[in-house]
N, C-alpha and C positions, 0 to 999 in steps of 0.2 A: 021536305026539300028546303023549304024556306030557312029551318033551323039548321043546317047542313050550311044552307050561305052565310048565314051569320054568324056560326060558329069559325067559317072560314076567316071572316073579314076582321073577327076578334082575335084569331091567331097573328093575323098579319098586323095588325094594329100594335097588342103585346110584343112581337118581334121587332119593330122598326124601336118602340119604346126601349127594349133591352139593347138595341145596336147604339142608340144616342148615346146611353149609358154604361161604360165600363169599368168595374168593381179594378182594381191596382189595387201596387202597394205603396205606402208610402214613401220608400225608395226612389218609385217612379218619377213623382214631382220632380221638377225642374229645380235646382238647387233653391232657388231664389225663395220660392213656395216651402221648404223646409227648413230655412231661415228664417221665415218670418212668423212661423208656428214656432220653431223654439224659443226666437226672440220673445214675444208677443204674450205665447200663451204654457210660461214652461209648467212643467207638471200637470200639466191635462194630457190624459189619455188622447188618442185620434183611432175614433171609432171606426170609421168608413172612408175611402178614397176612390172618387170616381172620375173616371177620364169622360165630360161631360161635350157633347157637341149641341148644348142647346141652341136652336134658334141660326144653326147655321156657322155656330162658332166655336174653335175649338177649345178647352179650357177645363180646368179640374173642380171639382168640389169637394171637401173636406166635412166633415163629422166630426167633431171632439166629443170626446166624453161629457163634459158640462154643459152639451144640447148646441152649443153655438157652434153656427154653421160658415166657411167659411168658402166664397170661389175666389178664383184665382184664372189671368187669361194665361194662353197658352206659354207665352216667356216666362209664366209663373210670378208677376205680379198682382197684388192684390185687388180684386175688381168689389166683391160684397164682404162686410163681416155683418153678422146677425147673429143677434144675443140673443132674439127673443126673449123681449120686453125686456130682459137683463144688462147691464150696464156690461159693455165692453174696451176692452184699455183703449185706450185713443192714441199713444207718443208717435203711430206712424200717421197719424190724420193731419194733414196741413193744420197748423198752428192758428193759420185764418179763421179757418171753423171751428177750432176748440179754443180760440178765443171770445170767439163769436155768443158759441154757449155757452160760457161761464158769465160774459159780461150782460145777456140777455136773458139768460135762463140757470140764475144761477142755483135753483133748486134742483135742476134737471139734469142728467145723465144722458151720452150715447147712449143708443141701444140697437144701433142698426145704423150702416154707411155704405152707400151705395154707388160708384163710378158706372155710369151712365157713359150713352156716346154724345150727351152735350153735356149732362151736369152732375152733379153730386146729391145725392138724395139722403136727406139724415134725418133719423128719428132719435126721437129724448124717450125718457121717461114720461108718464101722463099723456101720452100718445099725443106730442107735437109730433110734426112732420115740416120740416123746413129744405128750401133748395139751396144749392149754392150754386156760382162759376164755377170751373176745373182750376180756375185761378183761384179759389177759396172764395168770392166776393158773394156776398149773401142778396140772394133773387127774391126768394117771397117764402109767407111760412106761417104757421099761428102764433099768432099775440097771446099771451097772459091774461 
């Protein structure tokens, strides 16, 4: 009996997990979001697209072929890009912050940018981790 319940509550759990997440096609994106993959990242494949409600909130996620992952809110702006550890283009990232890293850490590379609902969360290379404002003005982060 007992396995019988738990079996149940593991379907229902898998269930709720698969309705968060919805497999699309690229097409679906909201223009904006298919701009910014061609801009951004041309000649990479796009592995996976999913219509994501994580957390209560509507918005996509994207899979490329070169592992970097990208979401996007539901207008189809750009919320995370993640290179995983790999260095990602930066020309849409406020200037504030990729001037920031060049003139602080000029051995280091993005590798992850993160809009936040207060700040921007950004990782280099050699696993810094620094914040900014939504204004770009740099909050706190690892020293050298």
């Amino acid at each position: 009996m007992n396995f019988k319940i738990i079996f149940a509550i593991a379907f229902l759990i898998l269930g709720t997990m698969a309705q968060a997440q919805k497999k699309i096609e690229i097409s679906e994106l909201p223009e904006p979001a298919r701009n910014f993959i061609t801009k951004h990242f041309p000649g990479i494949s796009v592995d996976k697209v999913k219509k994501d409600s994580e957390h209560g909130e509507k918005g996509y996620e994207v899979n490329l072929g070169d592992g970097t992952e990208i979401e996007f809110w539901k207008d189809g702006s750009y919320r995370e890009v993640d290179g995983h550890d790999k260095p990602i283009p930066t020309a849409y990232i406020d200037p504030k912050i990729t001037d920031y890293v060049k003139a602080n850490y000029p051995n280091d590379k993005i590798t992850h940018i993160d809009y936040g609902h207060k700040d921007v969360d950004v990782d280099l290379t050699g696993d810094k981790d620094l914040e900014f404002s939504k204004d770009g003005k740099f909050l706190k982060g690892e020293k050298d």
